[in-house]
C-alpha positions in Angstrom: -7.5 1.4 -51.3 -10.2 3.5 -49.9 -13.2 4.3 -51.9 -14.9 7.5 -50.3 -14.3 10.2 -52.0 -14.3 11.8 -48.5 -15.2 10.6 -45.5 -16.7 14.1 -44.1 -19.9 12.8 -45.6 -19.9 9.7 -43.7 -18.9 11.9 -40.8 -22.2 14.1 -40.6 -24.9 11.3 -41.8 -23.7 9.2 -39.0 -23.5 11.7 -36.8 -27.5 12.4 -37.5 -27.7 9.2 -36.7 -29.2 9.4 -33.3 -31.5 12.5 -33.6 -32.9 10.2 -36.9 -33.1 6.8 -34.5 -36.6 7.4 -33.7 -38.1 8.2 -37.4 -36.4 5.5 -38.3 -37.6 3.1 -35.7 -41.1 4.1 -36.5 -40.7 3.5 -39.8 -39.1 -0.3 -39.5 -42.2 -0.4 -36.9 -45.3 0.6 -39.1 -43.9 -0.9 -42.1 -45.9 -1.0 -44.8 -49.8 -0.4 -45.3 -52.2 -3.0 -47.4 -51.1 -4.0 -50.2 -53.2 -3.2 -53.4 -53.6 -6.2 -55.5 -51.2 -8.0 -54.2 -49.7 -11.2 -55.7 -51.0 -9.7 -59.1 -48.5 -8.7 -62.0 -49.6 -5.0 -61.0 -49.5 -5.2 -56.6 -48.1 -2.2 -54.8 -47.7 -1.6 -51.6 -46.9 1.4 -49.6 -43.9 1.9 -47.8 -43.4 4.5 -45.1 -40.5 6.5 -45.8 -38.1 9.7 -44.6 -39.8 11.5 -47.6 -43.2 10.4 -46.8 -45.6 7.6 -48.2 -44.5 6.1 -51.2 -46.4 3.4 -53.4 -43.9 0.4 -54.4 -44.8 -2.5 -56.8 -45.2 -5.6 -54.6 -42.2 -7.1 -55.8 -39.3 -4.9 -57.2 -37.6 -6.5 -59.9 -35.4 -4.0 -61.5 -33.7 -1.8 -58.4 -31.2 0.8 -58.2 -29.5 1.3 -55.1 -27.4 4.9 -54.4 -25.4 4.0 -51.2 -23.3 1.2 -50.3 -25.8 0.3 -47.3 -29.0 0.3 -49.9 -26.5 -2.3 -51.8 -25.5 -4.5 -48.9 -28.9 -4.9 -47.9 -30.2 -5.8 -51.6 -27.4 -8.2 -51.7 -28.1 -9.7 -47.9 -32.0 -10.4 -48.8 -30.5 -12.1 -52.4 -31.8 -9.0 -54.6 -29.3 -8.5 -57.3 -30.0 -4.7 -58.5 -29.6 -3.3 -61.9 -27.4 -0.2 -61.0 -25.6 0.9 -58.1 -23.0 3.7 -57.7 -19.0 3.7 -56.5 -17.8 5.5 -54.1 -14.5 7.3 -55.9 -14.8 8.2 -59.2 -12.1 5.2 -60.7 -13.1 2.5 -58.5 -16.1 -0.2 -58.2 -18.0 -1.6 -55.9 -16.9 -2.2 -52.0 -14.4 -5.5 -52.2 -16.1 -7.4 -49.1 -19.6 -8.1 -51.6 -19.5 -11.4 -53.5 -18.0 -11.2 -56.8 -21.0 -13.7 -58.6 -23.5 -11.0 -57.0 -22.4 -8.0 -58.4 -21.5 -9.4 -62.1 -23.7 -7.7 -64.1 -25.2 -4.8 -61.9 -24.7 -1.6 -63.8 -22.2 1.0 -62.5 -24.3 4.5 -62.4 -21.5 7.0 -61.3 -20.2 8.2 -57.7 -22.2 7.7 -54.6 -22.5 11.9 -54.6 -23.4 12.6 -57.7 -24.9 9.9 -59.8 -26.1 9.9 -63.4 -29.6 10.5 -63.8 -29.7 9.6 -67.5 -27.7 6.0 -66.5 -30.4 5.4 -63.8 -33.1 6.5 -66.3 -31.8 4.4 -68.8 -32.3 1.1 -66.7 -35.6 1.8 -66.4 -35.9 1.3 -62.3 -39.2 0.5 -60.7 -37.6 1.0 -57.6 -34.4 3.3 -56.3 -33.5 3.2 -52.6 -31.6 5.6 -50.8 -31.2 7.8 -48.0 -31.9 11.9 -47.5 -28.9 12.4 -46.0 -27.0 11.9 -49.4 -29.6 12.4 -51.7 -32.4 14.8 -50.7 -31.8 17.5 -53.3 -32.3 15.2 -56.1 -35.6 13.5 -55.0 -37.9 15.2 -57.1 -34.9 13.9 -59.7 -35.1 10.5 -58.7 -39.0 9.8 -57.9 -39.5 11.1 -61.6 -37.7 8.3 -62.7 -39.0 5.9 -60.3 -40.7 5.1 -56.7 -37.6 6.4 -54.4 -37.3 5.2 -51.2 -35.5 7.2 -48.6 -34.4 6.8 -44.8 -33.8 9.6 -42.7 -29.9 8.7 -42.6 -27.2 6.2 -42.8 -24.8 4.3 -40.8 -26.0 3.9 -37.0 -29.8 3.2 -37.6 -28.4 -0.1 -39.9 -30.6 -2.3 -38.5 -33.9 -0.3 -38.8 -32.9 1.5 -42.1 -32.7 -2.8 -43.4 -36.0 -3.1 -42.3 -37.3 -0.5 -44.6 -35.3 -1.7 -47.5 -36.5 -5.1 -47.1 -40.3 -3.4 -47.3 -39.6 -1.5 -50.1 -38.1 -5.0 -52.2 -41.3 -7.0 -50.8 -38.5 -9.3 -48.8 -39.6 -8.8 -45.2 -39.9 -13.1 -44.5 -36.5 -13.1 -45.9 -35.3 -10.3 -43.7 -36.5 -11.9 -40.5 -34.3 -15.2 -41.4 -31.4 -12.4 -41.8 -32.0 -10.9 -38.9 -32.0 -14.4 -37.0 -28.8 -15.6 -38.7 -27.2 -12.8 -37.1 -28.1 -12.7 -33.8 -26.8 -16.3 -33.6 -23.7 -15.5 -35.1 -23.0 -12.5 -32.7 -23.8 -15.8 -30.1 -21.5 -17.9 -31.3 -18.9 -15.0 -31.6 -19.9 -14.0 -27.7 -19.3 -18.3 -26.8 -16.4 -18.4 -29.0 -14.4 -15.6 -26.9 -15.1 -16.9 -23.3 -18.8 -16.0 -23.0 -21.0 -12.9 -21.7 -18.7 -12.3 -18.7 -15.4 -12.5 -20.4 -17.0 -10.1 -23.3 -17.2 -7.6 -21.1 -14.2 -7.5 -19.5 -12.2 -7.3 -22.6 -12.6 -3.1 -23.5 -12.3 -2.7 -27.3 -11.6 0.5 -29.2 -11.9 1.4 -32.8 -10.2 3.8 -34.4 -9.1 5.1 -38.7 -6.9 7.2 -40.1 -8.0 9.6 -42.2 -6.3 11.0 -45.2 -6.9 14.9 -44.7 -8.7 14.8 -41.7 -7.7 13.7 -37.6 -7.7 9.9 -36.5 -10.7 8.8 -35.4 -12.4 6.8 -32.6 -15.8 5.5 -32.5 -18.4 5.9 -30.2 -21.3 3.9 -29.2 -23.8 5.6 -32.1 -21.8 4.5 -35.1 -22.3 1.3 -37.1 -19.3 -0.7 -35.9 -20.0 0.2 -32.4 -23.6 -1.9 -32.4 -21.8 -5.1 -33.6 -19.7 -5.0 -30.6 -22.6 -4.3 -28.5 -23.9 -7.1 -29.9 -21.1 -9.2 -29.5 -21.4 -8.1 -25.8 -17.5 -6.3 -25.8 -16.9 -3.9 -23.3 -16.0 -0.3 -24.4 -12.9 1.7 -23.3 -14.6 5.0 -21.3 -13.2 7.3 -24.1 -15.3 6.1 -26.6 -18.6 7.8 -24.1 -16.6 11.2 -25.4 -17.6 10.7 -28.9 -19.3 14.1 -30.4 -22.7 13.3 -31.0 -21.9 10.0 -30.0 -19.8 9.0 -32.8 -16.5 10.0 -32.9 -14.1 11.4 -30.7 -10.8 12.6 -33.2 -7.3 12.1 -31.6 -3.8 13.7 -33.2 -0.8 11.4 -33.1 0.0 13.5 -30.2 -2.6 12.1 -28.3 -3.1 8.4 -29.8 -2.2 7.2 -26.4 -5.9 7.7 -25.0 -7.0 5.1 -27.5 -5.0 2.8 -25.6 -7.1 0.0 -24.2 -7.5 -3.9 -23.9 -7.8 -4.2 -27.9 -7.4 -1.5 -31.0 -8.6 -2.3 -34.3 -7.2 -0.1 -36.5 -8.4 1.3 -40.4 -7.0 3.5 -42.8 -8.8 5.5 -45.5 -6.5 7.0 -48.0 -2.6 7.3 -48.1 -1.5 6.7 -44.8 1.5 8.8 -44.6 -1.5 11.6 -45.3 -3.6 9.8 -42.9 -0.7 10.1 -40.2 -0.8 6.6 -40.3 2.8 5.6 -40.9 4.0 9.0 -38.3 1.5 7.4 -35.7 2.4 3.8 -35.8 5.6 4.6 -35.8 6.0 6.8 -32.7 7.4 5.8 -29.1 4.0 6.4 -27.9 2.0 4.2 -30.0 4.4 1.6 -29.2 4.2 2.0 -25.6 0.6 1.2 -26.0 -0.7 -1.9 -24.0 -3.1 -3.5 -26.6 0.5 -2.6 -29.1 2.8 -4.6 -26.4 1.0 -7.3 -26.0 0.0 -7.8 -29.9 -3.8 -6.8 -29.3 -3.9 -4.2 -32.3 -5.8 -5.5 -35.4 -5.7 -4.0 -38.7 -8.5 -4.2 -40.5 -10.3 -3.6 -43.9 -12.2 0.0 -44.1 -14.2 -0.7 -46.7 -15.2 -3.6 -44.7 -15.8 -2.0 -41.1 -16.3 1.3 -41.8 -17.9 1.6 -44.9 -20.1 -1.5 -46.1 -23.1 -1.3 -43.4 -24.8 -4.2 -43.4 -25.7 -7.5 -42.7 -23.4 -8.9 -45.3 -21.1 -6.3 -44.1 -21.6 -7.6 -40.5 -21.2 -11.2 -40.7 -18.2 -11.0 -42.4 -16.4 -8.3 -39.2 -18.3 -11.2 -36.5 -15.9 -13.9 -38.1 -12.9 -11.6 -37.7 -13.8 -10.5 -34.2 -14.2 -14.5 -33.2 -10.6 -15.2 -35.1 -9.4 -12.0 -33.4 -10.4 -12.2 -30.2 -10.0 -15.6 -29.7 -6.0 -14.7 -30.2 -6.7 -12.3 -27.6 -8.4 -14.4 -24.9 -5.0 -16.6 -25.3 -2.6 -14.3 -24.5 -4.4 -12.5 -21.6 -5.1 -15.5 -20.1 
């Protein structure tokens, strides 16, 4: 089961994610200024942030993290925070996270809307999050604690880490994360057949959506930079994407989506999502990548709505198992 309330939020912070790219590349960039007595009980350091300069203790020890990105990346650089919110108002935290990591961590209401007196209560000395879902209620938050903001979510992942990993004091860690993945999306690239055989095998990603229409990706969304990374070639529909995020199909049309591979999501009940009426259609099953068994179905809380590097490795070991089933068959 899906845990966004709604994926229209998603929607619009990712697709801010390009005009953001640049903030937030300066800010992974400057990083942080001096620190002020740093390796005392009482360092701080500043970190640079979407809502301006913002002094941080040196090393965070009690964090509370708004977003599943901000909780991914606490989780990738081994901080274990004290609250974090859920993403639909009777579920927990996103299944693809390590059960012994999130024993303990303090559930402070939905992602949207979370409880000001629970985060209070846990005494923070640091909360990270973005502006996108959360701007009204900094003067909220930074009352309760130093609150550290990106610009926006999902496509800057990589420089929106960055800052996390300045705010929690873990930038030596985050370089070893950093390096673990780029040798992974190596491995992945070797595994398949190599640089050459990458690109030649076009890849399309696409979710259905309860209450809205099915989506493709396009190259400025999260799951699109691990298969850049990868090296995957990318169907030419995907260059249609809005904004460079998504471009939204109706069963109608699900046959543009057709390509070498599909890897397919759901959020919500499919029947709602036009899941089950899509898949089940003569054209869907006149599909290429469906004839020659290339469609993949996949975990959305996984693909679509973990972002980050925990997030990452875990869809780089299902592309290699994937793919690798792929390069057999075409071959």
């Amino acid at each position: 089961m899906n845990r966004f309330r709604s994926p229209l939020p998603r929607r619009r912070a990712l697709r801010t994610g390009a005009l953001a790219l640049t903030g937030a590349l300066a800010l992974a960039a400057c990083g942080s200024s001096d620190s002020e007595g740093s390796g005392s009980a009482g360092g701080t350091h500043t970190v640079r942030t979407a809502m301006g300069d913002v002094k941080v203790k040196e090393h965070p020890e009690r964090v509370v993290v708004l977003d599943t990105a901000e909780l991914d990346s606490a989780i990738s650089l081994g901080v274990k925070p004290v609250g974090a919110t859920h993403v639909e108002a009777s579920k927990g935290f996103l299944d693809y996270l390590p059960k012994d990591e999130l024993g303990g961590i303090k559930d402070v209401g939905e992602m949207m809307n979370p409880n000001m007196e629970a985060i209070a209560a846990l005494e923070p000395d640091l909360i990270l999050t973005s502006k996108i879902r959360h701007a009204a209620k900094y003067d909220q938050l930074k009352a309760i604690a130093p609150t550290v903001m990106t610009e926006t979510t999902g496509y800057p992942w990589k420089e929106n880490f960055q800052v996390h990993a300045d705010a929690l004091g873990k930038r030596a860690e985050a370089k070893k994360v950093v390096a673990d993945y780029t040798a992974h999306t190596k491995k992945v690239t070797a595994a398949i057949g190599g640089p050459a055989k990458a690109r030649q095998t076009e890849v399309n990603v696409i979710r259905f959506i309860e209450g809205a229409d099915i989506r493709l990706y396009g190259d400025q969304s999260y799951i699109a930079t691990i298969l850049k990374d990868v090296g995957l070639g990318r169907a030419p529909i995907s260059a249609k994407a809005k904004d460079g995020f998504s471009y939204d199909l109706s069963p109608e049309k699900i046959d543009l989506a057709d390509t070498d591979v599909i890897f397919r999501s759901t959020y919500g009940d499919p029947k709602k999502a036009k899941q089950t009426q899509t898949v089940g259609s003569g054209l869907w099953k006149n599909m290429r990548a469906v004839k020659s068994g290339n469609v993949h179905t996949v975990d959305d809380e996984l693909w679509i709505q973990g972002i980050g590097y925990t997030a990452a490795d875990k869809i780089l070991d299902q592309l290699q198992a994937d793919l690798t089933k792929t390069k057999t068959k075409t071959e």
